[in-house]
N, C-alpha and C positions, 0 to 999 in steps of 0.2 A: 504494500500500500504506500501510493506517495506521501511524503511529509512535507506539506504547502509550506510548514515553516522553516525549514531546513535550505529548501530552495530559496527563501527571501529572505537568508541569512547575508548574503552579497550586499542585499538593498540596505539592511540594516546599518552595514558598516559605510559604505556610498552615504547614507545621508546623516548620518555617527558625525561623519568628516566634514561633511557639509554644514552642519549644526556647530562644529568646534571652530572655523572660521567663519561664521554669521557671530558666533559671537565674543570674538577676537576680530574681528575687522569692521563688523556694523554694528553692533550695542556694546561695544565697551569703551564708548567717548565720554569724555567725564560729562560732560552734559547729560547724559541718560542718566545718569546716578542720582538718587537720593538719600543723604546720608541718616536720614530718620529711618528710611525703611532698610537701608544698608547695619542698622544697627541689629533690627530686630532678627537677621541672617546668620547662620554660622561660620560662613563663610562668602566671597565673593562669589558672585551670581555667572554659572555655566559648569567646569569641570576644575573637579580638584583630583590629581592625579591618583593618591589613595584610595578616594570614595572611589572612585571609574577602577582600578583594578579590582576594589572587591565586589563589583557588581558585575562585572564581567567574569568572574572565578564564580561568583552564585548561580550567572548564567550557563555557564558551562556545565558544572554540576549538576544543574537541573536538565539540562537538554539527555545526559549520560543516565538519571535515574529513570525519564521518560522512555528512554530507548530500551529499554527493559518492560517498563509496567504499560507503554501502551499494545503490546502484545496481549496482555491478560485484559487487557479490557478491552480490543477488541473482540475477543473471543467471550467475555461475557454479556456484550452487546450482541453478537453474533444468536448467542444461546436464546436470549431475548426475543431478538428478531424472527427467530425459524421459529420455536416450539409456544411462544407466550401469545406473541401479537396477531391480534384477533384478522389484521387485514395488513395488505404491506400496500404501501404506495408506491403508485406507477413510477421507475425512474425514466420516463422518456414523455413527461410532463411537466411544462412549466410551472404550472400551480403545484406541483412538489415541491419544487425550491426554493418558492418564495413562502409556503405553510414552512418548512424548516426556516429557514431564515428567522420568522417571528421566533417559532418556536423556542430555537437556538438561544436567541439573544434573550428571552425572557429565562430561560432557563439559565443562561449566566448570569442573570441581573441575581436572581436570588444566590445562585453557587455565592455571589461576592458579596449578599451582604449576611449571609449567613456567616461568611467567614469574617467578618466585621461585629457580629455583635455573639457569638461563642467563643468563648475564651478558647479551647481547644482547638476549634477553627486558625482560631486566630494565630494561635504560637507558629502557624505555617506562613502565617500570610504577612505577617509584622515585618518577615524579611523583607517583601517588599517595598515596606514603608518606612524603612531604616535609615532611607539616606538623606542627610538635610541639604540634600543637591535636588534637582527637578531637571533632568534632558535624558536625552534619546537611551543610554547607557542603563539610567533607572528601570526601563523598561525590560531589560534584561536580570534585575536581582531579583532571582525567583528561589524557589525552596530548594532543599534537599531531599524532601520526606515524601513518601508516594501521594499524587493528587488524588482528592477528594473530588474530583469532577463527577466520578462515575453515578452516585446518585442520583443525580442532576441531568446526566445524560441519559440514564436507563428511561424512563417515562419516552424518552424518542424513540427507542428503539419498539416498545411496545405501542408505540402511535404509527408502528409502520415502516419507519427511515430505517434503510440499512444502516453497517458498521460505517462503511465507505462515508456515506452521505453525511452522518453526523460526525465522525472524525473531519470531514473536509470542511463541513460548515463551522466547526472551533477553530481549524488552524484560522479560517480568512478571520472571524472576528479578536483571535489574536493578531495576526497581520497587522489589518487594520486600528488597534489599540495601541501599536507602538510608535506612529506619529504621533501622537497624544500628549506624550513626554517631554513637553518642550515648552520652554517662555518663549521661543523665541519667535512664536505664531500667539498674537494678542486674538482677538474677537473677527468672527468670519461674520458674513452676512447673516442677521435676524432669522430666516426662515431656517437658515442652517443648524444655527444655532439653538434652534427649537425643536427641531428633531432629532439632530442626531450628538453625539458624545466629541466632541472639540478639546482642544489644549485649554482652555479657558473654564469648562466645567473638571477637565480630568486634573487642573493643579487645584482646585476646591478641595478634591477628593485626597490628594496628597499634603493638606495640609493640617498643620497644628490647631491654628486659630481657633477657638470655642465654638465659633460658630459655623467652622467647614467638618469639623467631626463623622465621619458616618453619613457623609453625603456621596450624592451624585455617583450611585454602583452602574450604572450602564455599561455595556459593550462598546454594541455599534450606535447603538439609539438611546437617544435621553427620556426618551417619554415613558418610560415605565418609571422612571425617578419622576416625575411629572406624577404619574400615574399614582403613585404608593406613597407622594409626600417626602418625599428622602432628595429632592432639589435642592441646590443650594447656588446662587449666582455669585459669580465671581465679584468681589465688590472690594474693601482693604487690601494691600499687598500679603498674598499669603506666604506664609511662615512653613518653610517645609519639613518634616521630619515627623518624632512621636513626642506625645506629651513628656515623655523622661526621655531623651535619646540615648544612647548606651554606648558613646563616646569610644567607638570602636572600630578598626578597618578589618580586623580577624574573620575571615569566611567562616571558621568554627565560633565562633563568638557568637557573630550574626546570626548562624543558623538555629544555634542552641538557648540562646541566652533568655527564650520565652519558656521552652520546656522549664528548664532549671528554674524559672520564676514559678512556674505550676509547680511542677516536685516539692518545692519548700511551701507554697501554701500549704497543699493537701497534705503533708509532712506532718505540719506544723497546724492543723486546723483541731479543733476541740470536737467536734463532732462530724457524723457523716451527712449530715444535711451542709454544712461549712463545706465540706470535701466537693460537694456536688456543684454545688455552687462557682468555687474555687475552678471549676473545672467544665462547667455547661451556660456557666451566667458571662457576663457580659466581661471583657478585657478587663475592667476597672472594677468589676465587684467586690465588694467586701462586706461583710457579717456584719458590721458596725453600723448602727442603723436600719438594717436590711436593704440598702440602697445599693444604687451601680454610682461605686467612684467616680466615672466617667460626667455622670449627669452630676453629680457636687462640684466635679472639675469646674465645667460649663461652668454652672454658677456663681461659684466663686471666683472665678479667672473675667469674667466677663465686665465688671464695672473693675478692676486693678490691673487687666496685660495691657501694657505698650499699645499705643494707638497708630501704628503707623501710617502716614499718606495716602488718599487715595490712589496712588499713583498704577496705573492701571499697564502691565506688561509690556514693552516696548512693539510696536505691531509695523511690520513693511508695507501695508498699503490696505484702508478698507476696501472693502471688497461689495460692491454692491450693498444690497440690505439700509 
């Protein structure tokens, strides 16, 4: 079976290079700076050679555990597909691959925000949210640990869709999520930006700020975040990284450093409802209160963090809209 993402691993690097002199030759004249919001940054805005080697050794990593476990899920799609599913849909139908398509993308909206509000989810998915960088490169710090897709794909395969078809329709909407990664594309035209998932909603989704949290999960399309109230519009300069960063360039560090936070809750919790919790409830849960840390973050962070500038992404040209 072909691997769509393997093949536009070329493109990746092509515009990798492209994105590191856009911003070394077009946005980084001091006049584009603002040093309010330059504060609230870890570092200067594009690539820090550190960050970019260990997101590039995550992506590796991950590409090499895939290469193993998408064998087994093929073949448990497969199983799906012949013995469970009540009808299979025609593959020499247009209205096939555009019912996948929706299907697809709805079914990743939830895969990622599942993996955003379950702390176990989460210890996989953090890596990707590690780095207080935002470009093409982030897009590549993925896991170590086998994907949790399969759930989330099985319902397609008993809707009908071969192995082929839903393996094919994830690679493009990974394809396609990886221009995403970027400041260096401000706001597309309005109708664009209404429908479908842009650099402009996907650094919301990468950011710190109180109020980008747990926003904006879409693939290819933003209207299911429309749909389910989980939008968030790009508005302050967003702050990239996690609420604690973990001040680390170590691939083992990165990969591990959520587990080992789990192992000591549940270690160290007083009862097995604490354990469950520690382990089903939200990134930021804790016993105290009964609350999710997360939402006391929000609110207490919200009238005391740094107000930086509006100052809205440096953009090469609007675009219609």
């Amino acid at each position: 079976m072909v691997d769509l993402v393997l093949y536009a691993v070329p493109f990746f690097v092509a515009l990798l290079a492209v994105e590191i002199f856009a911003l070394r030759h077009v946005h980084n004249h001091p006049e584009d700076h603002d040093p309010e919001w330059e504060a609230t940054l870890a570092g200067p805005v594009g690539y820090e050679p550190k960050d970019t080697r260990t997101s590039l050794a995550m992506g590796l990593g991950n590409v090499l555990v895939n290469a193993v476990w998408r064998l087994a899920e093929v073949a448990i799609l497969a199983v799906i597909y012949e013995y469970l599913a009540p009808w299979h849909m025609p593959a020499d139908q247009v209205y096939t691959y555009v019912l996948l398509f929706f299907a697809d993308d709805l079914a990743f909206y939830w895969y990622h925000r599942v993996h955003h509000e379950v702390r176990l989810f989460w210890a996989q998915h953090v890596v990707h949210h590690s780095s207080r960088h935002f470009n093409l490169s982030t897009a590549l710090r993925q896991p170590w640990v086998l994907p949790t897709l399969l759930p989330f794909m099985a319902p397609l395969a008993l809707l009908g869709f071969t192995p082929a078809m839903i393996v094919g329709m994830h690679a493009v909407s990974l394809v396609y999520q990886y221009w995403i990664h970027t400041e260096t594309i401000g706001r597309l035209p309005r109708w664009f930006e209404y429908v479908f998932n842009t650099p402009s909603h996907h650094r919301v989704h990468h950011g710190s700020n109180p109020q980008y949290l747990d926003k904006n999960y879409g693939g290819i399309l933003i209207v299911w975040d429309r749909i389910f109230r989980s939008f968030e519009p790009e508005g302050e300069r967003v702050v990239f990284g996690l609420t604690k960063n973990i001040h680390s360039f170590n691939p083992l560090h990165v990969f591990s450093h959520e587990w080992v936070a789990i192992w000591n809750d549940v270690r160290n919790a007083e009862n097995w409802r604490d354990r469950f919790g520690y382990t089903f409830r939200g990134p930021g849960w804790t016993p105290i209160g009964g609350g999710d840390k997360r939402e006391i973050e929000r609110e207490h962070t919200a009238e005391s963090a740094p107000r930086p500038s509006n100052l809205q992404p440096v953009q090469f040209r609007q675009l219609g809209g």
